[in-house]
C-alpha angles and dihedrals in degrees: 000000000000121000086020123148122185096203090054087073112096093217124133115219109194126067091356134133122215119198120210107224126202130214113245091267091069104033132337128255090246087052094048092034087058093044083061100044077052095054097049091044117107092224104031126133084242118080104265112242095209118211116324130121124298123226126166131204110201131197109267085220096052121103101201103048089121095051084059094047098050094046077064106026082229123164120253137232113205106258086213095065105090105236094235092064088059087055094046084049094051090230106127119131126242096273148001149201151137150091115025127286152152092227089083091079089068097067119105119258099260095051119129108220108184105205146335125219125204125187107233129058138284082262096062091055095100089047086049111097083184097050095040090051096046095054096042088060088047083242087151139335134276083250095066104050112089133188132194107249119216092264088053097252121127132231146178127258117250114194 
């Protein structure tokens, strides 16, 4: 944190969208980048996001964060920048979502997530220590929580 200046961040605030990116161990880029093109689809089995701006948080670890950005022409937020700082600084932006992850479990309350996606399928959420997790603390709902099924399309969980 030090030398960190929250108003050095290009994030907008208000009515934005984050979306949480994974390393490919977790998820390729061509997987995240078609959760995306879902979310922003009028008629996609994600919640559309409407049209807000964009901003994407890769995984400091992931290669291909810019390859996701430019499918979108979304804004980015420095991967290197540890997500709890953005929470300390008061600069997140209106709402978030996205690939799985344990940080998550850092937002405030109060705090509205959209939606979670896992790779796997529906039938993979009891093996799932995340997703179990994230549904005993009422972090989200089981719909909103969406998995890829075998023909590449994605669904939601109904549990």
């Amino acid at each position: 944190m030090i030398n960190f200046k929250p108003e050095s961040v290009q994030c907008y605030q208000e009515n934005s969208f984050m979306f949480i990116g994974v390393d490919s161990t977790t998820a390729s880029s061509d997987f995240q980048i078609r959760v995306i093109s879902d979310s922003l689809a009028d008629k996609g089995v994600i919640p559309a996001i409407g049209k807000i701006n964009l901003v994407f948080k890769g995984h400091p670890f992931a290669d291909f964060n810019h390859e996701i950005i430019d499918a979108h022409k979304m804004q980015e937020m420095d991967s290197k920048i540890p997500f709890e700082t953005l929470i300390m600084a008061e600069i997140l932006p209106q709402k978030i979502g996205g690939m799985e992850s344990s940080l998550y479990f850092s937002l405030p309350e109060n705090y509205k997530i959209e939606y979670i996606v896992f790779e796997g399928t529906a039938d993979d959420i009891e093996k799932n220590a995340l997703a179990q997790i994230i549904l005993h603390f009422n972090v989200i709902t089981p719909q909103q929580i969406f998995f890829l099924t075998s023909s590449g399309n994605l669904f939601t969980c109904s549990i």
